[in-house]
Legacy VTK file of the C-alpha trace (Angstrom):
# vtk DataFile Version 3.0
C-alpha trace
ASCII
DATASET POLYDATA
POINTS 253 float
12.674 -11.702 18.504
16.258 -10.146 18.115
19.394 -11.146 17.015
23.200 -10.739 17.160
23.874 -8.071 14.513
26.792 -10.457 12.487
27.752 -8.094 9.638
29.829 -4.505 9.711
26.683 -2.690 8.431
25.160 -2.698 11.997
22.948 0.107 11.825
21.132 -1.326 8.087
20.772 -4.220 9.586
19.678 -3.177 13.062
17.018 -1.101 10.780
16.167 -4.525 9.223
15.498 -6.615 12.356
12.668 -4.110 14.167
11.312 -3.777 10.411
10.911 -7.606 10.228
9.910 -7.797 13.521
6.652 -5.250 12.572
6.793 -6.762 8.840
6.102 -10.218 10.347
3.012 -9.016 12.977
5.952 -9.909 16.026
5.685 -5.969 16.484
1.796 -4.149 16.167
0.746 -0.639 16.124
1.297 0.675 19.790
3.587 -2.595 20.772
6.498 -1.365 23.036
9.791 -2.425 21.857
13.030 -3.790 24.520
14.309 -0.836 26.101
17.503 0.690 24.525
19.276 -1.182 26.992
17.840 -4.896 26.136
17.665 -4.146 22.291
21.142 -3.252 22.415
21.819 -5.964 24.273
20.381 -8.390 21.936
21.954 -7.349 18.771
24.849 -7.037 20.750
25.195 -3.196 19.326
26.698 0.242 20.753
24.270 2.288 21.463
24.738 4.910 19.534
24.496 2.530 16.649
20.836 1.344 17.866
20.019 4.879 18.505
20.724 5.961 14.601
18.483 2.835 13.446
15.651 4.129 15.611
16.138 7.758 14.566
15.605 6.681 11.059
12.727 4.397 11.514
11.552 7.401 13.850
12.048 9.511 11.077
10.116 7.020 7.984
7.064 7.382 10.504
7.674 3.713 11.412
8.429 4.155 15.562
7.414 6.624 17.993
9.638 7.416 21.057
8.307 9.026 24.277
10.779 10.400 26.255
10.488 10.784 30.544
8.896 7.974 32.838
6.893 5.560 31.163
8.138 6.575 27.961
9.992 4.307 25.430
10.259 3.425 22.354
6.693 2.127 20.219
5.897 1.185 17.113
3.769 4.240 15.720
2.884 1.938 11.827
2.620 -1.251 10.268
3.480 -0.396 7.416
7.663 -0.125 6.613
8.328 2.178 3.489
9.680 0.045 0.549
12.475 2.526 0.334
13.642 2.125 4.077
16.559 -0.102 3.367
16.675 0.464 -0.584
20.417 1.038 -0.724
21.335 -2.316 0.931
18.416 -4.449 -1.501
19.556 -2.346 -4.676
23.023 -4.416 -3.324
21.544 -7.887 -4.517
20.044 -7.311 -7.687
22.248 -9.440 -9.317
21.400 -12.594 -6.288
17.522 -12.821 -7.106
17.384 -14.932 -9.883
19.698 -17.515 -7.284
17.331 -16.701 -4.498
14.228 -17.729 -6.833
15.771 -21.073 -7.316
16.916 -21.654 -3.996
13.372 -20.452 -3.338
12.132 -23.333 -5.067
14.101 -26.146 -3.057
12.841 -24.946 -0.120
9.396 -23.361 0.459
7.193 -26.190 -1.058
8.927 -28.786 0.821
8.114 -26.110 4.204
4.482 -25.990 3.081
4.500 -30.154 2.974
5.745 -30.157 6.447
3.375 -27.267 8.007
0.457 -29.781 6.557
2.172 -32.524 9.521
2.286 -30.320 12.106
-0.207 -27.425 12.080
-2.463 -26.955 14.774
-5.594 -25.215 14.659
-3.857 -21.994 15.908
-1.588 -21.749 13.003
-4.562 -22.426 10.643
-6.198 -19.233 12.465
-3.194 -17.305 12.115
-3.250 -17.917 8.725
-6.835 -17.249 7.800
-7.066 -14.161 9.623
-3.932 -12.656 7.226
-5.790 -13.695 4.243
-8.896 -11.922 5.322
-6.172 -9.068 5.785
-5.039 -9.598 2.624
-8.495 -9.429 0.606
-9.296 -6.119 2.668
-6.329 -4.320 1.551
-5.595 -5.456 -2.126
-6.107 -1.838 -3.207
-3.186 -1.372 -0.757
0.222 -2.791 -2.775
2.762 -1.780 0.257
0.192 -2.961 2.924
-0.573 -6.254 0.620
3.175 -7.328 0.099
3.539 -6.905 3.973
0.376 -9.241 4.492
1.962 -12.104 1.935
5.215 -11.875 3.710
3.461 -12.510 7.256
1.460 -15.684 5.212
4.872 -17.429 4.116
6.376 -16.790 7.969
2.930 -18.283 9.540
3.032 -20.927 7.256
7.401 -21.602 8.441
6.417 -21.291 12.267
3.544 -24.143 11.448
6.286 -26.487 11.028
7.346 -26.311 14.323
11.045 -25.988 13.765
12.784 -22.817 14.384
15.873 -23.511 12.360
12.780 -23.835 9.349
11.411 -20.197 10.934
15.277 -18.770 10.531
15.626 -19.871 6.709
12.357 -18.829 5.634
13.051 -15.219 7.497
16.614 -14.767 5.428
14.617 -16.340 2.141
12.176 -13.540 2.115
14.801 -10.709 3.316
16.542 -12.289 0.256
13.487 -11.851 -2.119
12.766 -8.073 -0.733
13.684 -7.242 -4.626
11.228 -9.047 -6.418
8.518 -8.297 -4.152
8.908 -4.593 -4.384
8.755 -5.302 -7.883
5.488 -6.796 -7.579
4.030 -3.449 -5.704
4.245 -1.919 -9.380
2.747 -4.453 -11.136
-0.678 -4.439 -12.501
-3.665 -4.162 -9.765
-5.120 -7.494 -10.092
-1.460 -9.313 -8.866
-2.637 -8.614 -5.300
-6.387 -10.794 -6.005
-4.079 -13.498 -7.591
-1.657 -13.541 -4.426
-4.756 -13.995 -2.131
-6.433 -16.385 -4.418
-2.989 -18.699 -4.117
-2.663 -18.321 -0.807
-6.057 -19.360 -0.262
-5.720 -22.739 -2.182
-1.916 -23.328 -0.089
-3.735 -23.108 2.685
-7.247 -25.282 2.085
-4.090 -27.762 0.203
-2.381 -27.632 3.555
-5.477 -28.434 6.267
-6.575 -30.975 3.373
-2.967 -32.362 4.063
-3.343 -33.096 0.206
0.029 -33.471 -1.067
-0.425 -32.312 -4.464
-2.752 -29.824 -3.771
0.224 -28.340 -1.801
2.564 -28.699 -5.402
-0.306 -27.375 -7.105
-0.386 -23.950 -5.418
3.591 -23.801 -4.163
4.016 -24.262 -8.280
1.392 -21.282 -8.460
3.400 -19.091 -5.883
6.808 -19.936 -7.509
5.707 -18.889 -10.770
3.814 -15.895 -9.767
7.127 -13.879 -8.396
9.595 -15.305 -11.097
6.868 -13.807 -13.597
6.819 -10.189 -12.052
10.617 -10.085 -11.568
10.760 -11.362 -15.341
8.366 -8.887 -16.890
9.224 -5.757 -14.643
13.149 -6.087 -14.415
13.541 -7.532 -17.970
15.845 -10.158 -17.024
15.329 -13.485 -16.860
15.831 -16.654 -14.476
19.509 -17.857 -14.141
18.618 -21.329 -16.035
15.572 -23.321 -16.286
14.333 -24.849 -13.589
15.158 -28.958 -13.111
12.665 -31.704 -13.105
13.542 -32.071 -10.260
11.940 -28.820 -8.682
9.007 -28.990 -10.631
6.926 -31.744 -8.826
4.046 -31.240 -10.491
5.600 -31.352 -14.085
6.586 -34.826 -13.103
3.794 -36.012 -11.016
2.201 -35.079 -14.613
4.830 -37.243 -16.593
3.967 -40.169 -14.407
0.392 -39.957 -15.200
-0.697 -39.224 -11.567
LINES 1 254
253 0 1 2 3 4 5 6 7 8 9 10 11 12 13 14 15 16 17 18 19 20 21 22 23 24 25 26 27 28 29 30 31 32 33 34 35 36 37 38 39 40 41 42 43 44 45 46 47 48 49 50 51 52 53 54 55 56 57 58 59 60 61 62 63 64 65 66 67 68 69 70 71 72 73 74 75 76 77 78 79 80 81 82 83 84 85 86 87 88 89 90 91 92 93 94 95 96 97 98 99 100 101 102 103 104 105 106 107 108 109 110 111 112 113 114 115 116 117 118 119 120 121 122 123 124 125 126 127 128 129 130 131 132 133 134 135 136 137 138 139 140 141 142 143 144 145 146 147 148 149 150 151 152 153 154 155 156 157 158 159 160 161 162 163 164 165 166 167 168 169 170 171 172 173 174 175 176 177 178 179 180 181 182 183 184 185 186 187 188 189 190 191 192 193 194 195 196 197 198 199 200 201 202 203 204 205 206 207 208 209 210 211 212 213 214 215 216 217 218 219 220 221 222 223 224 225 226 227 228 229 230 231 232 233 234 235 236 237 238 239 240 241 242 243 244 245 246 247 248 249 250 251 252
């Protein structure tokens, strides 16, 4: 579930990895996490580093430690403030339009290959964080949280872990325009289940177009928020090349 912490801001991104973890459903409400020892361990961290990471996330409400025998250190809520690690994200304002098109190369081609390998657990998975989804659309924080989990679901169907590790850094990389989506109008969380919805019936279908169809849908529905509430727009235009269906629609399929 951990990692080797690779970059000299240890303790942001030591903050980052347990707020995945929890982001992604690894980590639930009451879950014990590795004690100090092991966590440490796994980043490959001081401790005192690890301890100010959990001190904050202690702090934002996130974790709960119990001190004396049997204590430890538990995740008290699901949901991560979108401020947690807002100085690091306000870092890459200026990557997102690059992350949106590398977004594009990737995650439609990782929905084609979750439609190979999926079993019926991963469809489960899946269905049950929709049903999440539609429950809590009056919930922005709680919603984004839910799509995030969707996209990682639909990476670990692929069976491929190196698929699992890209996907994670994509949508670390795309924290920015998601947060901009919490402030956008009220019926962007409906749409965001209604998309995932079709990826997924696309996906058990194994209908390859169907699965164009709605990544198209999903590509279009962030690069619209981030357009509309940070005024700028995408880098360039997006190639033929990454627009499948534009071309599928050219060739008169």
């Amino acid at each position: 579930m951990f990692h080797p912490v690779r970059t000299r801001r240890t303790f942001e991104e030591a903050v980052e990895q347990i707020a995945e973890a929890i982001r992604a459903g690894d980590l639930k409400k009451g879950d014990r996490l590795p004690s100090e020892r092991d966590l440490g361990a796994q980043m490959q961290i001081s401790r005192p580093t690890l301890r100010e990471a959990i001190k904050l996330l202690g702090d934002s409400g996130v974790i709960r430690v119990r001190p004396g025998p049997g204590g430890g250190m538990y995740v008290r809520s699901e949901l991560i403030p979108v401020d947690l690690v807002a100085e690091r994200r306000e870092l890459r304002v200026n990557e997102v339009a690059a992350v949106l098109e590398a977004r594009r190369l990737f995650e439609p081609r990782v929905a084609q290959l979750a439609a190979l390998y999926a079993t019926e657990d991963d469809f489960d998975g899946m269905e049950r964080t929709i049903a999440l989804q539609r429950e809590s659309v009056a919930d922005r924080e709680r919603s984004l949280q839910l799509d995030l989990r969707f996209h990682l679901l639909m990476a670990r169907a692929t069976k491929n872990p190196t698929v699992v590790s890209l996907m994670r850094t994509l949508l670390r990389e795309l924290a920015i325009a998601r947060d901009m989506a919490l402030h956008g109008p009220g019926d962007e969380a409906k749409l965001a289940v209604a998309i995932h919805e079709r990826t997924l019936k696309a996906i058990k279908r194994g209908d390859e177009m169907g699965i164009d169809e709605a990544m198209e849908e999903h590509m279009r529905f962030l690069e619209r928020i981030w357009e509309e509430e940070s005024g700028r727009q995408r880098l360039r235009r997006a190639p033929s090349f990454l627009d499948p269906v534009a071309r599928s629609v050219r060739r008169g399929r």
